[in-house]
C-alpha positions as CSV (number, residue, x, y, z in Angstrom):
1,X,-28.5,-89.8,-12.4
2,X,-32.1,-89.1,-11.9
3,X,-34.5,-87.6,-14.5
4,X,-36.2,-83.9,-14.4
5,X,-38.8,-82.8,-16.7
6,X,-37.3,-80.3,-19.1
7,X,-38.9,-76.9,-20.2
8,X,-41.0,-76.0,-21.8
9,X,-43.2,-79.0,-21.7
10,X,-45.8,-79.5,-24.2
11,X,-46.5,-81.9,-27.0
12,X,-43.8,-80.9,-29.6
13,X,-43.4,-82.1,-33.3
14,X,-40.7,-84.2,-34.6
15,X,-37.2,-82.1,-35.7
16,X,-37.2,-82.1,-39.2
17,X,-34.1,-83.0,-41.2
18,X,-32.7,-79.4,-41.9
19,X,-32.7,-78.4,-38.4
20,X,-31.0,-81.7,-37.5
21,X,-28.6,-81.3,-39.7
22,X,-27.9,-77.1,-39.3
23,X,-27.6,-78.4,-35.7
24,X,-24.7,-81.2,-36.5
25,X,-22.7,-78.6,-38.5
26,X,-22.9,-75.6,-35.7
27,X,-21.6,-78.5,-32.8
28,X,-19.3,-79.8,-35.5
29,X,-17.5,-76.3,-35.8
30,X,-17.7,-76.5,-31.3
31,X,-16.7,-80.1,-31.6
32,X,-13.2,-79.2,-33.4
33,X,-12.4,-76.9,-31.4
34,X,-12.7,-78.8,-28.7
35,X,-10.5,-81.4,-30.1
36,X,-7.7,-79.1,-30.8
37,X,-7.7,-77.6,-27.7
38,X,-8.0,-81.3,-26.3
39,X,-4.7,-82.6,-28.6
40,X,-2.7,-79.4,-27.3
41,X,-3.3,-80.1,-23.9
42,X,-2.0,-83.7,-24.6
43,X,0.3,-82.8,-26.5
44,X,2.2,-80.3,-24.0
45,X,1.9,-82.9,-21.4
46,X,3.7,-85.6,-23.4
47,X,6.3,-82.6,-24.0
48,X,6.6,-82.0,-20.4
49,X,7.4,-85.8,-19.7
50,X,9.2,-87.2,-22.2
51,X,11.4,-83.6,-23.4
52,X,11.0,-81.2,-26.6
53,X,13.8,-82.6,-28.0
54,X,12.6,-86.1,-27.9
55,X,9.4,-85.1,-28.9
56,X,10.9,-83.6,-31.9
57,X,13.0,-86.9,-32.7
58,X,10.0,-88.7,-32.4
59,X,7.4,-86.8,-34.3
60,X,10.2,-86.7,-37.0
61,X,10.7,-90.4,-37.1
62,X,6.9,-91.0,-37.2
63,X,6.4,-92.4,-33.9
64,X,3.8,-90.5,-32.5
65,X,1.3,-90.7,-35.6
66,X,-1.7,-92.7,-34.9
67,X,-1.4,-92.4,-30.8
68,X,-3.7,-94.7,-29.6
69,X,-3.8,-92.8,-25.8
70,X,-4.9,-89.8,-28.0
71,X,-7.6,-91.4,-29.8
72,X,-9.1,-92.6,-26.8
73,X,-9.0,-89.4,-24.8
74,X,-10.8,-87.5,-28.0
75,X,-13.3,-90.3,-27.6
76,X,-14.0,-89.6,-24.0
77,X,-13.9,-86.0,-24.6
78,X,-16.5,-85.9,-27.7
79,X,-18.8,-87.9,-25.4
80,X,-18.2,-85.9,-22.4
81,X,-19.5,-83.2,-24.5
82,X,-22.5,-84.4,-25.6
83,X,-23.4,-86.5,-22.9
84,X,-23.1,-83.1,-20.5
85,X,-25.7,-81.4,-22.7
86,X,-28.1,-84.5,-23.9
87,X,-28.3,-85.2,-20.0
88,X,-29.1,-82.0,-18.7
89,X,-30.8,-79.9,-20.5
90,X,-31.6,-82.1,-23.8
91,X,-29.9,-79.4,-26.3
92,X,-26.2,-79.1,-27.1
93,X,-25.0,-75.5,-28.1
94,X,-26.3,-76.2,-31.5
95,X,-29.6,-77.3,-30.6
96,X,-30.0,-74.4,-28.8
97,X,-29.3,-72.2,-32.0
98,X,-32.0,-74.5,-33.3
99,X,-34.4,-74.6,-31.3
100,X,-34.6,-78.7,-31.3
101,X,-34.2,-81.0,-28.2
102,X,-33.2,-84.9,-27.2
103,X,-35.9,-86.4,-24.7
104,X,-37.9,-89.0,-23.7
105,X,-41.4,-89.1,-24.7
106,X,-42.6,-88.3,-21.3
107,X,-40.3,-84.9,-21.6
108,X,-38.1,-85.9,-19.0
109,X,-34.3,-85.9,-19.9
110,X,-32.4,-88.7,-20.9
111,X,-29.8,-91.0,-18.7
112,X,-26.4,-91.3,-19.3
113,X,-27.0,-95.0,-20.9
114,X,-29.2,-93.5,-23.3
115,X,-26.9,-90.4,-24.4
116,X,-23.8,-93.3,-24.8
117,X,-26.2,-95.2,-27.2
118,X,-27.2,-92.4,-29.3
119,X,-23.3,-91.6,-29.3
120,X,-22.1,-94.6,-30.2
121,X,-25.0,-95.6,-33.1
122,X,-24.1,-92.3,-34.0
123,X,-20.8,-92.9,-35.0
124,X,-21.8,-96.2,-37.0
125,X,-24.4,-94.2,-38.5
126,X,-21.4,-92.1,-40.0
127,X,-19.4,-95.3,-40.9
128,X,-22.6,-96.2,-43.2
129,X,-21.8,-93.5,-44.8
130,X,-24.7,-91.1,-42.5
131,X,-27.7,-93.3,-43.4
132,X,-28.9,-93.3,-39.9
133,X,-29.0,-89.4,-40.1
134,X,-31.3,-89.4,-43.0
135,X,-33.2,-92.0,-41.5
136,X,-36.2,-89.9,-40.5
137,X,-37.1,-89.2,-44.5
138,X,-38.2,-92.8,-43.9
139,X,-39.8,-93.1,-40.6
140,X,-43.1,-92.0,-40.0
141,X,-41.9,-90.7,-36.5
142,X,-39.3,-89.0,-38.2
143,X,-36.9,-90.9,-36.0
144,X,-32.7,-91.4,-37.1
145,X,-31.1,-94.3,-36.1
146,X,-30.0,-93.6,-32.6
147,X,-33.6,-92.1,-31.7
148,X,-34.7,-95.6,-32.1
149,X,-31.5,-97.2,-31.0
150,X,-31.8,-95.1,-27.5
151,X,-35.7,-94.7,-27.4
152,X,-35.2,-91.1,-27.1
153,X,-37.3,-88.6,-29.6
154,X,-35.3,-85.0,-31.0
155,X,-38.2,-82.6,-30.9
156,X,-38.5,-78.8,-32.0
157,X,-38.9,-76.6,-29.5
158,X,-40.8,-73.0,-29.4
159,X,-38.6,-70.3,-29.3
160,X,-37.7,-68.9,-26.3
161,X,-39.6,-65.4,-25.3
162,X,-37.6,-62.6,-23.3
């Protein structure tokens, strides 16, 4: 996938730690959603092949708790829909809101390797209990974690004028 310069372009400061974090809740909220609607589509498939009535048995019995094939499909989707957004235009719905964007220092949007680096240091920056995401009260640069991790910078963008 080839880089484009995003717009604007300019020299912007660093995303501070409010916006970062106003950002994360308002893709949170779009993030469970999206994993419901994910689990009900799997869900109603695994009815459709295996039977309602053996479905039912089997959720019953405590079979289907912990379903590895669902785990992994969340994964991929909660990656799809960041990477889809970090890629191509640097802001996911709730950097948008916020007016802060993912890019390289030259303004250019980030690759697919990058966006699964942030995503995965991501995720062990939530197992160490979010340290990486408060991170940037310690960095000059005002870098977290997977900013460093991926080499990518989260900037705050102007406004955009109608």
């Amino acid at each position: 996938m080839s880089k484009h310069l995003l717009t604007p372009q300019g020299d912007f400061p660093a995303a501070g730690l409010g916006r970062r974090l106003a950002a994360m809740f308002y893709d949170f909220l779009l993030c469970t959603a999206l994993l419901i609607v994910t689990s009900g589509v799997y869900k109603m498939v695994q009815m459709a092949i295996i039977g309602e009535e053996r479905m039912r048995t089997l959720t019953e019995a405590g079979a289907l708790d912990g379903d590895p094939l669902l785990s992994t499909i969340l994964l991929f989707a909660l990656f799809g829909f960041f990477a889809k957004f970090w890629t191509y235009t640097g802001q996911t719905l709730g950097m948008q809101v916020w007016c802060i964007r993912v890019q390289n220092a030259d303004g250019s949007s980030i690759s697919l390797w990058q966006a699964l680096l942030r995503f995965v240091v991501s995720i062990a920056s939530l197992l160490c209990v979010g340290l990486g995401f408060f991170w940037p009260l310690l960095d000059k640069q005002k870098r977290s974690w997977h900013d460093m991790y991926s080499n990518t910078q989260l900037v705050r963008i102007p406004k955009k004028t109608k």
